[in-house]
N, C-alpha and C positions, 0 to 999 in steps of 0.2 A: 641839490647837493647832499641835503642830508639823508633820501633819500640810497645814493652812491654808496656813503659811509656806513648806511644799514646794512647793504646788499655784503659790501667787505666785510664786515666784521661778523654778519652772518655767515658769509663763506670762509672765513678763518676757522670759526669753530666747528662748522660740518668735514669742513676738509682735516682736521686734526679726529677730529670722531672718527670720518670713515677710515682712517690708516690708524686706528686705535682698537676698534672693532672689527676690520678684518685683520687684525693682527691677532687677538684673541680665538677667533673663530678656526681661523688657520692653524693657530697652535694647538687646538681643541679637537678639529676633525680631520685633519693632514692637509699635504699640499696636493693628492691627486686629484682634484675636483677643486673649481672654485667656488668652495662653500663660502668662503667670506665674501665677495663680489654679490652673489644671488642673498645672501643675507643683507647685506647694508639695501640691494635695491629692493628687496621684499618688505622690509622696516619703513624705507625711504617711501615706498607706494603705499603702505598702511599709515603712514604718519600724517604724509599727504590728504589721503581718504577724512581724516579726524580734521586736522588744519582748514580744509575749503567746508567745511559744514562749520566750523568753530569760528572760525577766522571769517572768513565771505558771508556765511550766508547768516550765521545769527550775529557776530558780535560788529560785522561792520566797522574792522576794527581800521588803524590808518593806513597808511600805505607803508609807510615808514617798518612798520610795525610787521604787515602782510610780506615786504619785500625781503626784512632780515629774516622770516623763520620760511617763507616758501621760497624765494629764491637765492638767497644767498646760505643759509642752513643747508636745506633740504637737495637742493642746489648742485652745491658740493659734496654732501652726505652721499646720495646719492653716483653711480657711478654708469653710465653706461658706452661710455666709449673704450673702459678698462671689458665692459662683460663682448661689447665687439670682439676688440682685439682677443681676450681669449675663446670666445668660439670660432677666428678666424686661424688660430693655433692648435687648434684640436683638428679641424679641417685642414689645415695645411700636411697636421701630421698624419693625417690619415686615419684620424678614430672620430669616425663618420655619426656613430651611434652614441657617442657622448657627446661632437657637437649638436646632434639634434636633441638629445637627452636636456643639456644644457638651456641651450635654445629657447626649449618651450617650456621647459618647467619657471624660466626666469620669467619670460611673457605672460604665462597662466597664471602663476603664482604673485605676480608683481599686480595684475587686474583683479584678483580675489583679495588682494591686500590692500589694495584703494576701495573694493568695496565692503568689504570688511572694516577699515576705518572709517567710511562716511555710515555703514550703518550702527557701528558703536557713538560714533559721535551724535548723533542723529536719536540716541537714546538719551543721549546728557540732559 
């Protein structure tokens, strides 16, 4: 159970971050492009990357512990049903070149951001 409680209260505060940080980021670079979305999951993959080398593999830390900042933070922080839906509205509307734009730079950029934080971490 206390495990549950982790997960909650870790997904309270991811989920208030990412509607806080793409609220910035949108107000920062416009609304034609979702910079905020590919930002929180580019953060959210590099935070990742530092967290399973920090968390998993040196400090062994609880579960408790592992489950509020990986799944329930990170979790929520993270967004990828919000970056579906807008590549399936770019597609829909017919700017074909931004849905693939999008697309792959969220992919490419979210797996150099996981490796990028497990090799910063991995320097600690």
């Amino acid at each position: 159970m206390l495990q549950v409680i982790a997960i909650a209260c870790g997904g309270a505060f991811g989920a208030l971050s990412r509607y806080f940080v793409i609220g910035l980021v949108t107000d920062w670079l416009g609304k034609d492009f979702p910079f905020g979305t590919l930002f929180v999951n580019i953060l959210g993959s590099f935070l990742i990357g530092i967290l399973y080398v920090v968390v998993v593999l040196k400090m062994h830390v609880s579960p408790e512990l592992k489950s509020i900042l990986v799944v329930g933070f990170l979790g929520a922080f993270t967004t990828f049903s919000t970056f579906s839906l807008e590549a399936f509205n770019f597609i829909s509307q017919g700017l074909l070149l931004t849905a693939v734009t999008y697309i792959l730079s969220s992919v490419i950029l979210c797996i150099l951001a996981v490796w990028g934080g497990v090799s910063l971490a991995k320097l600690i």
